[in-house]
Every structure is written in structure tokens, then in C-alpha cells.
Biopython code that builds the backbone (N, CA, C, O; Angstrom):
import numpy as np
from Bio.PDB.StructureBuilder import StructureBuilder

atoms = [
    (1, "UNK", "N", (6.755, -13.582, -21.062)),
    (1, "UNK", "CA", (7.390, -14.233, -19.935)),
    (1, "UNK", "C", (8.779, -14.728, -20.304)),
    (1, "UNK", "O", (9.657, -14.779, -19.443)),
    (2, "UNK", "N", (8.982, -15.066, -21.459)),
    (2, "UNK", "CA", (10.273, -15.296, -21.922)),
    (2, "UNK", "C", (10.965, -14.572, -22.021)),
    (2, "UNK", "O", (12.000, -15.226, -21.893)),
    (3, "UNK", "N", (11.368, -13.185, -22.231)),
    (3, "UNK", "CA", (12.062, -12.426, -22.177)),
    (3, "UNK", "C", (12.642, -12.376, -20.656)),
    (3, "UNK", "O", (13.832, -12.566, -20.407)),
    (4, "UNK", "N", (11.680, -12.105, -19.697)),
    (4, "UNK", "CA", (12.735, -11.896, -18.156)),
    (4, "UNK", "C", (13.203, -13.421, -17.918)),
    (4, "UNK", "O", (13.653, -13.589, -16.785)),
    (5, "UNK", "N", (13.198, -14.459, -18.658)),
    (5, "UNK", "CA", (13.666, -15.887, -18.482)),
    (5, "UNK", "C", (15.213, -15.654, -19.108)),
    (5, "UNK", "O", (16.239, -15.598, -18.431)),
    (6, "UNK", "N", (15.119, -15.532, -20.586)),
    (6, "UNK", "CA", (16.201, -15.707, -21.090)),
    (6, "UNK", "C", (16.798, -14.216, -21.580)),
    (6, "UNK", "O", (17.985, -14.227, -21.907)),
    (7, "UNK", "N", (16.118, -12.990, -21.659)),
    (7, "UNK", "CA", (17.024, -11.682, -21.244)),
    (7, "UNK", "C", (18.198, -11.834, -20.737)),
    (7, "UNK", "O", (18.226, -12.599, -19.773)),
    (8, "UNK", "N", (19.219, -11.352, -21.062)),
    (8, "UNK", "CA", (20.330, -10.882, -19.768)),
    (8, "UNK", "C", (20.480, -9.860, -19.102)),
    (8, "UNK", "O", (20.932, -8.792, -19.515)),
    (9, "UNK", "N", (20.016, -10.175, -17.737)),
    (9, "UNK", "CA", (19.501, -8.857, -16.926)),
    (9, "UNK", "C", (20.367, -8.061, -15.972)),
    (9, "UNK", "O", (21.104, -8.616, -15.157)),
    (10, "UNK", "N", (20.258, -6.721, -16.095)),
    (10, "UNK", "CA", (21.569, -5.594, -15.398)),
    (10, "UNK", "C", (20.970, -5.524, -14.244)),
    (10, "UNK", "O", (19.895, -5.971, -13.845)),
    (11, "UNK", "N", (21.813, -4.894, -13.744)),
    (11, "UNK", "CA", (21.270, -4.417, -11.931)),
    (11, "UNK", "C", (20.020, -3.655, -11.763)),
    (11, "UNK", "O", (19.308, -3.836, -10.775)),
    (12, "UNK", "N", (19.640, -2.564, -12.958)),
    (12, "UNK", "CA", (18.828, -2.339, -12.936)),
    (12, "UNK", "C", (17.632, -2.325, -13.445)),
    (12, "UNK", "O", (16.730, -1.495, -13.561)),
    (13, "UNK", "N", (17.861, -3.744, -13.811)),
    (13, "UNK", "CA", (16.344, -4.952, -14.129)),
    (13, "UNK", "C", (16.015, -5.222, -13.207)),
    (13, "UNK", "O", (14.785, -5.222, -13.173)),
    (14, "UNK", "N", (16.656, -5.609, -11.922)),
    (14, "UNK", "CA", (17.289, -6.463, -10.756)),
    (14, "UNK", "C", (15.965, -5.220, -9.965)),
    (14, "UNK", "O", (14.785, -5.481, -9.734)),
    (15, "UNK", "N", (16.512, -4.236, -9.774)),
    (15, "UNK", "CA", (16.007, -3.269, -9.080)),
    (15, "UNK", "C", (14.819, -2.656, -9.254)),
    (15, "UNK", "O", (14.178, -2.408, -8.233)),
    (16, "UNK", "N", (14.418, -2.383, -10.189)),
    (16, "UNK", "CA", (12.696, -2.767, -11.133)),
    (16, "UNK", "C", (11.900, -3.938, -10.529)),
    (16, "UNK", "O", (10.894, -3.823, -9.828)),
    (17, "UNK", "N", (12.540, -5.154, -10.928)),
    (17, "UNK", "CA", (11.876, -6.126, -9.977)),
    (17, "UNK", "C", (11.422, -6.145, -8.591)),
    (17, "UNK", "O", (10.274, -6.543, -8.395)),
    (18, "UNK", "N", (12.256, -5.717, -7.423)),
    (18, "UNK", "CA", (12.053, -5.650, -6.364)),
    (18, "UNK", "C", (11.481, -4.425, -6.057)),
    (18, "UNK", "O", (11.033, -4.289, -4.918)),
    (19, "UNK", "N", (11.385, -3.268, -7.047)),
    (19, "UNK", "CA", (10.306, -2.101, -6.972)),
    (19, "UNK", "C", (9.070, -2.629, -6.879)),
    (19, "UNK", "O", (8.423, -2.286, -5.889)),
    (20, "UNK", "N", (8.533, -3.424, -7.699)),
    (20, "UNK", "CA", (7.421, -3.836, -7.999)),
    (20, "UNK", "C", (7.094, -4.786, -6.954)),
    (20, "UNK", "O", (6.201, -4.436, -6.181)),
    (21, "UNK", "N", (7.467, -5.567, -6.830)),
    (21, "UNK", "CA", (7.102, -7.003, -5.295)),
    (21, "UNK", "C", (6.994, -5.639, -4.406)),
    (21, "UNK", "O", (5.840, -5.612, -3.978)),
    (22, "UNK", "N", (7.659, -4.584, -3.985)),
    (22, "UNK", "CA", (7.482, -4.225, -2.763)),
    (22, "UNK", "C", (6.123, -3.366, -3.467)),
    (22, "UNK", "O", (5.168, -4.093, -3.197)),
    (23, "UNK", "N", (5.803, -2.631, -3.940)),
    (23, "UNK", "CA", (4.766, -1.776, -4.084)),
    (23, "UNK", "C", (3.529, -2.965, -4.564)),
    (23, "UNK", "O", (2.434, -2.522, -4.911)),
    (24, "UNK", "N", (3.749, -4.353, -4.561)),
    (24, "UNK", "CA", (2.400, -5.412, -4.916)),
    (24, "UNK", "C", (2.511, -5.775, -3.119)),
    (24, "UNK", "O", (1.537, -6.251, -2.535)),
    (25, "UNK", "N", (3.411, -5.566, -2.621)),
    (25, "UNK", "CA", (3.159, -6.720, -1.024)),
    (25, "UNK", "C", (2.895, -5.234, -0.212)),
    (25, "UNK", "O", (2.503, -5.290, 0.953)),
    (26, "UNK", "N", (3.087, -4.097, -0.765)),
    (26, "UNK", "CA", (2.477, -2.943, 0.345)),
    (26, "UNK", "C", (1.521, -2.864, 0.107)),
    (26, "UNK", "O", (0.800, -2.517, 1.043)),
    (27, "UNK", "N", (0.771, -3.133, -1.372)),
    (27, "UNK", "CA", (-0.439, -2.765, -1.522)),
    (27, "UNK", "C", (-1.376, -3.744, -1.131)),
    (27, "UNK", "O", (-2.575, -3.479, -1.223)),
    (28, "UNK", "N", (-0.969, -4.922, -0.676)),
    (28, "UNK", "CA", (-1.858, -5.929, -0.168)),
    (28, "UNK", "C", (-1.785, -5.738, 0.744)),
    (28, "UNK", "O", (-2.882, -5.282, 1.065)),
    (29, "UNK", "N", (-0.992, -5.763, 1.792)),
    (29, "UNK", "CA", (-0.922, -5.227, 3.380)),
    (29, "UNK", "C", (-2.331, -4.197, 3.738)),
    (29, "UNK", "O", (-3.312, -4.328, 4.469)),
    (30, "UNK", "N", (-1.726, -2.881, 2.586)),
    (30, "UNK", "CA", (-2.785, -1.771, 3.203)),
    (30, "UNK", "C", (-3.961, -2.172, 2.749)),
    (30, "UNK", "O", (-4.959, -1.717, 3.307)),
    (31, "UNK", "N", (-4.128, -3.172, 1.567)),
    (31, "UNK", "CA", (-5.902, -3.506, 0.961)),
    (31, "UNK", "C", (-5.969, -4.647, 2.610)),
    (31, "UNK", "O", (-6.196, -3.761, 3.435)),
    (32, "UNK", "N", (-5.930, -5.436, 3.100)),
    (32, "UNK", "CA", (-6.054, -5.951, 3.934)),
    (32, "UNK", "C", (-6.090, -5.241, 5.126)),
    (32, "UNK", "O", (-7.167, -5.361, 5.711)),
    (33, "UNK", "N", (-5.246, -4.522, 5.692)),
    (33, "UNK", "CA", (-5.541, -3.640, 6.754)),
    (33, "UNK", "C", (-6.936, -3.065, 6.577)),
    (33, "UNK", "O", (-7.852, -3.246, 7.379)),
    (34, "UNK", "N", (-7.025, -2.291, 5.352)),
    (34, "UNK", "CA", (-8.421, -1.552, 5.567)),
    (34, "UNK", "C", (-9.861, -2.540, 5.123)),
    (34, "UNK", "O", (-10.985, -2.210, 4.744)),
    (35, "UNK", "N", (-9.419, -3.461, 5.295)),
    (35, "UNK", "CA", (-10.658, -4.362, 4.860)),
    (35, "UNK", "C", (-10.862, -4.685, 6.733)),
    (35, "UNK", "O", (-12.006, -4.563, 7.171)),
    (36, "UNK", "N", (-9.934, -5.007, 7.546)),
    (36, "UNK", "CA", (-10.156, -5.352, 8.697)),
    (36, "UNK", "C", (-10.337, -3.876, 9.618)),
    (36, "UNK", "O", (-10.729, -3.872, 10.785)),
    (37, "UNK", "N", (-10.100, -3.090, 9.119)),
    (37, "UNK", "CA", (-10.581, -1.624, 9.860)),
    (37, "UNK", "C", (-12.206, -1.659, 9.284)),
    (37, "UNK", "O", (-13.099, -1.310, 10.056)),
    (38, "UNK", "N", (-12.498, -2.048, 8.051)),
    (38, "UNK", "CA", (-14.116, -1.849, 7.956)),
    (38, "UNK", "C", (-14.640, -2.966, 8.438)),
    (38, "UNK", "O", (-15.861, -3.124, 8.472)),
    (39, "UNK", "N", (-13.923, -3.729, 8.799)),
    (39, "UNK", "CA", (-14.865, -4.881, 9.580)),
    (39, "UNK", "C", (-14.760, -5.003, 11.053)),
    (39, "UNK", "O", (-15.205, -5.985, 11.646)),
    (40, "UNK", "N", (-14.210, -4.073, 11.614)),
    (40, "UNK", "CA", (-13.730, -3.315, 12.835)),
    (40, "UNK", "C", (-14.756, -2.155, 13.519)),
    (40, "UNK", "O", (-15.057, -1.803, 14.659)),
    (41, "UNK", "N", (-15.118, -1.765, 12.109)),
    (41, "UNK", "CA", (-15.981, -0.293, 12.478)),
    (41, "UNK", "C", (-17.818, -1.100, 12.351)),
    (41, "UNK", "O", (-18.642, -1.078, 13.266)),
    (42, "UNK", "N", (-17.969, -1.559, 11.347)),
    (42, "UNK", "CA", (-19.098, -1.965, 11.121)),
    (42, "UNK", "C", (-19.646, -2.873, 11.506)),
    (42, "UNK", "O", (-20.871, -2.855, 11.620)),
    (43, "UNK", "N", (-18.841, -4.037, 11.852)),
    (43, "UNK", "CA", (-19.235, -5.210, 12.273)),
    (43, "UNK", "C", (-19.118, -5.735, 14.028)),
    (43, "UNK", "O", (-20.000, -6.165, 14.771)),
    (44, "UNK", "N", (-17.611, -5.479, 14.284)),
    (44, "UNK", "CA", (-17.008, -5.930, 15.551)),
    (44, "UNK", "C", (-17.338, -4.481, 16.702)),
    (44, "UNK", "O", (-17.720, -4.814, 17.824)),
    (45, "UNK", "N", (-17.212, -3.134, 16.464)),
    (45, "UNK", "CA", (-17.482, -2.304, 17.105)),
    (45, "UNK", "C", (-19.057, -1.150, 16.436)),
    (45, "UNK", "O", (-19.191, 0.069, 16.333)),
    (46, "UNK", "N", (-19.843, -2.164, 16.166)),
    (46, "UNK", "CA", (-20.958, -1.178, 15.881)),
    (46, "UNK", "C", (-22.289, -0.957, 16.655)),
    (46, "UNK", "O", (-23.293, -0.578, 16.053)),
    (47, "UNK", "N", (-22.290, -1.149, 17.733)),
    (47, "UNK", "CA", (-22.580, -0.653, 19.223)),
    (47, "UNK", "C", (-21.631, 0.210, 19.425)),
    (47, "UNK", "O", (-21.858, 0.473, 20.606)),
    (48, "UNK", "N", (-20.495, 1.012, 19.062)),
    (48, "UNK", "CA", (-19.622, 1.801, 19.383)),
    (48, "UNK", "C", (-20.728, 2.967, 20.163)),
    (48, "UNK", "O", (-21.886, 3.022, 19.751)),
    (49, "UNK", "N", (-20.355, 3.706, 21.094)),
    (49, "UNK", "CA", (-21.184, 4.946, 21.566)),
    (49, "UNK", "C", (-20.903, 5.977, 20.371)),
    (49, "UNK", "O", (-19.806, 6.510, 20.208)),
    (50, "UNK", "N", (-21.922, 6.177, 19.627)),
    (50, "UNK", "CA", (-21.693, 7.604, 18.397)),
    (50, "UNK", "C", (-22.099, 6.609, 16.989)),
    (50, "UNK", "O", (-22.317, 6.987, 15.838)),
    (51, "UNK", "N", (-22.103, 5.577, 17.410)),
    (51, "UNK", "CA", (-22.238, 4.723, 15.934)),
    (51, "UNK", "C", (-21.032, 4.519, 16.025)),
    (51, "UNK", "O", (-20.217, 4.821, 16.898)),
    (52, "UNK", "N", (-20.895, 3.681, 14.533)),
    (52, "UNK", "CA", (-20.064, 3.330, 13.577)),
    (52, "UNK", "C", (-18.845, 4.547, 13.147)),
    (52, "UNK", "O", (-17.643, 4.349, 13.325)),
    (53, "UNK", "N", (-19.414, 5.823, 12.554)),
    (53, "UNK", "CA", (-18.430, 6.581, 12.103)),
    (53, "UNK", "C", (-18.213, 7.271, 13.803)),
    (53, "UNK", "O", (-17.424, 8.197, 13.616)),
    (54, "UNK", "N", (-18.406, 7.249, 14.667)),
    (54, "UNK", "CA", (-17.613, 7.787, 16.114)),
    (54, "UNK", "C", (-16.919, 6.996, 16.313)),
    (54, "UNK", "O", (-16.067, 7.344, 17.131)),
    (55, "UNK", "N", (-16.779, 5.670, 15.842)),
    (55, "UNK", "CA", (-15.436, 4.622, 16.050)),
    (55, "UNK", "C", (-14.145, 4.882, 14.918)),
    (55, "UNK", "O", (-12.918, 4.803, 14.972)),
    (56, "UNK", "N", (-15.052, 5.200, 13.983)),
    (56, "UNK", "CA", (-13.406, 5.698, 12.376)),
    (56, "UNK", "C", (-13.140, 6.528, 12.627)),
    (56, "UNK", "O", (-12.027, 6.916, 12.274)),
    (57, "UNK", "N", (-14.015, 7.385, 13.436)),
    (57, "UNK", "CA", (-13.146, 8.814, 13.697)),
    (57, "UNK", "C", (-12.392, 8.855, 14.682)),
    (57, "UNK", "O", (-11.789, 9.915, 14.853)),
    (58, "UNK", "N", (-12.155, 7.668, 15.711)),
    (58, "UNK", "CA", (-10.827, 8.117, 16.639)),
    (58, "UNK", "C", (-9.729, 7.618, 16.095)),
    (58, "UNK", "O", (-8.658, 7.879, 16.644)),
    (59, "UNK", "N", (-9.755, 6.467, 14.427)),
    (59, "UNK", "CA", (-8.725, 6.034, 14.204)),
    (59, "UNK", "C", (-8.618, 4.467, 13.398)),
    (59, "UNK", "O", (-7.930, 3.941, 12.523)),
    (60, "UNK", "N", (-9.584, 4.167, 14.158)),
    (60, "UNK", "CA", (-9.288, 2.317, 13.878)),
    (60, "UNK", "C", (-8.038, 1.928, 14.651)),
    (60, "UNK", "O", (-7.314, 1.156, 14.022)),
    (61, "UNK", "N", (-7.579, 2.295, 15.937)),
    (61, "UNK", "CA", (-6.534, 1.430, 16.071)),
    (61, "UNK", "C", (-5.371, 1.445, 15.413)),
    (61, "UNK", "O", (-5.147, 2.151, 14.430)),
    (62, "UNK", "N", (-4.290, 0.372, 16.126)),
    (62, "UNK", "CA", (-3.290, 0.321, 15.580)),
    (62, "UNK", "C", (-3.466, -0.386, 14.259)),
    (62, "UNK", "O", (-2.625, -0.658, 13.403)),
    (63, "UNK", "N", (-4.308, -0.537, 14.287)),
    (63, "UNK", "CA", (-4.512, -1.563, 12.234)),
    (63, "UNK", "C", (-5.208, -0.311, 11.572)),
    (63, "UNK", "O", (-5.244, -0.326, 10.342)),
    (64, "UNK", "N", (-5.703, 0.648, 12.148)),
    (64, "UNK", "CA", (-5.869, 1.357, 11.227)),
    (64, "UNK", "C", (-4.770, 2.940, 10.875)),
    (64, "UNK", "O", (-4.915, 3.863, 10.073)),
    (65, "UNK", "N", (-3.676, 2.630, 11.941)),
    (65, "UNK", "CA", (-2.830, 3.524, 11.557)),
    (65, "UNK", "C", (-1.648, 2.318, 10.892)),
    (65, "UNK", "O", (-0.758, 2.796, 10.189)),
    (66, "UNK", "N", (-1.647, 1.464, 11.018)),
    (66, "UNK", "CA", (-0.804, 0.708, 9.538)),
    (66, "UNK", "C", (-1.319, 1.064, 8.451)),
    (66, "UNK", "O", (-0.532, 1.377, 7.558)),
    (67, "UNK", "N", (-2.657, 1.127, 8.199)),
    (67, "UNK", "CA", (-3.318, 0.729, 6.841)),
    (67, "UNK", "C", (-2.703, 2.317, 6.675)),
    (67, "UNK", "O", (-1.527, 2.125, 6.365)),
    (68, "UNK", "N", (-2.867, 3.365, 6.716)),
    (68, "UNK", "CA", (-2.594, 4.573, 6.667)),
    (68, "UNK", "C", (-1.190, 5.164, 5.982)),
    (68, "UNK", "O", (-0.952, 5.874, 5.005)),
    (69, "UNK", "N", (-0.095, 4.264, 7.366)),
    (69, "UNK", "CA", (1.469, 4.518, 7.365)),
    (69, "UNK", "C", (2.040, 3.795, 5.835)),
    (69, "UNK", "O", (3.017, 4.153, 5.178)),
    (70, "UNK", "N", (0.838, 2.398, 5.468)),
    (70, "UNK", "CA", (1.187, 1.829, 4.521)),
    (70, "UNK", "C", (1.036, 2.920, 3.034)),
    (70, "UNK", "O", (1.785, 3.315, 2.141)),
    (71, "UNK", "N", (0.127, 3.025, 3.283)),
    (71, "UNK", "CA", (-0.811, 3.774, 2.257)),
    (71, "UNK", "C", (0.165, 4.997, 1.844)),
    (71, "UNK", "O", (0.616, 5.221, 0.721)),
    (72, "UNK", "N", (0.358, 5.663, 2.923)),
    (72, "UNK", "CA", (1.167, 6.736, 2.092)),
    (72, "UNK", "C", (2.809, 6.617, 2.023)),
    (72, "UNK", "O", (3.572, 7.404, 1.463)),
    (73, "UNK", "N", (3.201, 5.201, 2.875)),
    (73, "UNK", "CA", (4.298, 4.862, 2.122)),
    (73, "UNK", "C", (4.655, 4.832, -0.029)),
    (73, "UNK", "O", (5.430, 5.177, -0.921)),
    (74, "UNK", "N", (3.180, 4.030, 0.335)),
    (74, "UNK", "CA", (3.197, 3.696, -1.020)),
    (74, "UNK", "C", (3.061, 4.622, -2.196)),
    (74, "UNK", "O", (3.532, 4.746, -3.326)),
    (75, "UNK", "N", (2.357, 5.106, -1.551)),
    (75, "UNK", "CA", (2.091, 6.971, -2.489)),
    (75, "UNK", "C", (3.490, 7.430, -3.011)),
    (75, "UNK", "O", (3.869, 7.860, -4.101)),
    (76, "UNK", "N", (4.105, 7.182, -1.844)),
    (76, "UNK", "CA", (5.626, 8.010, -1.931)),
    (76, "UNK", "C", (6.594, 7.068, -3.070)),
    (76, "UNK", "O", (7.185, 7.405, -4.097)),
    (77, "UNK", "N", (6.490, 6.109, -2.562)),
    (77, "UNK", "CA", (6.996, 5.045, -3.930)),
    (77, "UNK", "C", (6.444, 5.245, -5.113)),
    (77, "UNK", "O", (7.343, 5.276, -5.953)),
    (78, "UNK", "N", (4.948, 5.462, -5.793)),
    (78, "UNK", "CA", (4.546, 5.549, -6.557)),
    (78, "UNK", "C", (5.094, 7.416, -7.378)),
    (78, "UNK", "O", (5.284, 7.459, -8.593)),
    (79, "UNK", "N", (5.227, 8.437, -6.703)),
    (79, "UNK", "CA", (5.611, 9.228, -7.014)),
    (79, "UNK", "C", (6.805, 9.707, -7.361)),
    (79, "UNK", "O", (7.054, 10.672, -8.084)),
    (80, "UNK", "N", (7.950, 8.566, -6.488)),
    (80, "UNK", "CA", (8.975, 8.731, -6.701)),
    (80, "UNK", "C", (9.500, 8.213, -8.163)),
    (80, "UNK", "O", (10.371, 8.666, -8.906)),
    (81, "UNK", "N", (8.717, 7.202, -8.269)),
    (81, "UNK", "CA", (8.647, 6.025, -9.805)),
    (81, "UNK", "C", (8.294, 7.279, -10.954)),
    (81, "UNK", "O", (8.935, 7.059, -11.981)),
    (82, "UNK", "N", (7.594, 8.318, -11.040)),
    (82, "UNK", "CA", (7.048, 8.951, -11.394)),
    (82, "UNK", "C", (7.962, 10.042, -11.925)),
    (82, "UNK", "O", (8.074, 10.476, -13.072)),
    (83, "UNK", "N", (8.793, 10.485, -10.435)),
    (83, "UNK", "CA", (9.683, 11.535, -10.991)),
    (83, "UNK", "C", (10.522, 11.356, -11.551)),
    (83, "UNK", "O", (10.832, 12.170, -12.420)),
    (84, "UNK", "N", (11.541, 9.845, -11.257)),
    (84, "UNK", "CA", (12.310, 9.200, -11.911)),
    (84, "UNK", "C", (12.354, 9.021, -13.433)),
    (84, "UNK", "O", (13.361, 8.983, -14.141)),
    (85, "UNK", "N", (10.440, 8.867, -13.982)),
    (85, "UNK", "CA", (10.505, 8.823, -15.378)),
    (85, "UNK", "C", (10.356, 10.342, -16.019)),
    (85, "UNK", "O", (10.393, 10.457, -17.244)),
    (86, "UNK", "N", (10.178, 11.560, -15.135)),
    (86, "UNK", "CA", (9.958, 12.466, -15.685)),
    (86, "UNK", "C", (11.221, 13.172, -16.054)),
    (86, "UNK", "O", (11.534, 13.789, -17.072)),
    (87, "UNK", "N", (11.960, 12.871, -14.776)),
    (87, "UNK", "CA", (13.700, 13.604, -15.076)),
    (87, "UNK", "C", (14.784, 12.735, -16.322)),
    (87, "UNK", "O", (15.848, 13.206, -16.725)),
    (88, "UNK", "N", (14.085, 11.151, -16.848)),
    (88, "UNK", "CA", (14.320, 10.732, -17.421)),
    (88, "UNK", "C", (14.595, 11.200, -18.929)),
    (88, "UNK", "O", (15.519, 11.034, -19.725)),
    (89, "UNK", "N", (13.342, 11.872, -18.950)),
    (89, "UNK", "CA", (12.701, 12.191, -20.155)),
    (89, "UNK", "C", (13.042, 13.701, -20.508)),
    (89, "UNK", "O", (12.616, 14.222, -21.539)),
    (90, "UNK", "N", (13.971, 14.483, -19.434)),
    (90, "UNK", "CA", (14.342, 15.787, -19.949)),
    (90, "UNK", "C", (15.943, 15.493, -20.412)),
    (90, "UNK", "O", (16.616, 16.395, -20.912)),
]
sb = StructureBuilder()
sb.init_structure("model")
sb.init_model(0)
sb.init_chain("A")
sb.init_seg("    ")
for serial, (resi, resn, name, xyz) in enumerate(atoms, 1):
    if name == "N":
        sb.init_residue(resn, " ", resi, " ")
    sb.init_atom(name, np.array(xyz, "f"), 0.0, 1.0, " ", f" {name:<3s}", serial, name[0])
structure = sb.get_structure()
């Protein structure tokens, strides 16, 4: 912990940092979205006509196309982090 205290940090320490907060606050978003899509399907709509999975299969709603839009936002961040270290390394 001392090091990012007393380090002297470049822009792209700066930018590392805010990589990370955003890929920890997307990934809580979408873990929360899909915790309220399974408590959506199973709990709040499970009298659905078809059951339970005839309700996930039209979607979950607009909370369950966040959890989704989030989700593979994040993918895309995570891969991009990915290629970044691979083109690094040639």
C-alpha cells in the first residue's frame, strides 16, 4: 500500500487506476443486476405462464438486458487489457 502512497505516479499509473474502479464498479452493477433477474425469475414472477425458465427466456426485462449490456461491456475491457499486454510483449 505504500508504494501507490509515496510512488511518483505518471499518467499512466493514473490510467491503470481508473481501469480498474471501472471494471470493479461494472462488475458489481452486472453481479447485482443478475442477482435481481434471479430473483425476478424465481421468486417475484414464478407463477409466470411456462414456469420460471418461460420468464428468462423472454429476457428479464430491462434489468436483465443491463446485466447483459454490462457484462459484455466488460468482456470487452477485459480483452482489450489483454491485447494491450500481448502487443506489449512483442
Amino acid at each position: 500500500m505504500s508504494i501507490l502512497i509515496h510512488k511518483k505516479k505518471s499518467a499512466r499509473d493514473y490510467c491503470w487506476m481508473v481501469y480498474i474502479i471501472l471494471l470493479f464498479i461494472m462488475g458489481n452493477i452486472g453481479n447485482g443486476t443478475n442477482i435481481k433477474v434471479g430473483e425476478d425469475t424465481f421468486v417475484n414472477n414464478r407463477n409466470f405462464p411456462g414456469g420460471p425458465s418461460q420468464y428468462f427466456a423472454t429476457g428479464g426485462g430491462p434489468v436483465g438486458l443491463t446485466c447483459n449490456v454490462i457484462y459484455i461491456i466488460n468482456t470487452w475491457f477485459q480483452d482489450a487489457f489483454l491485447v494491450t499486454k500481448q502487443v506489449s510483449l512483442l
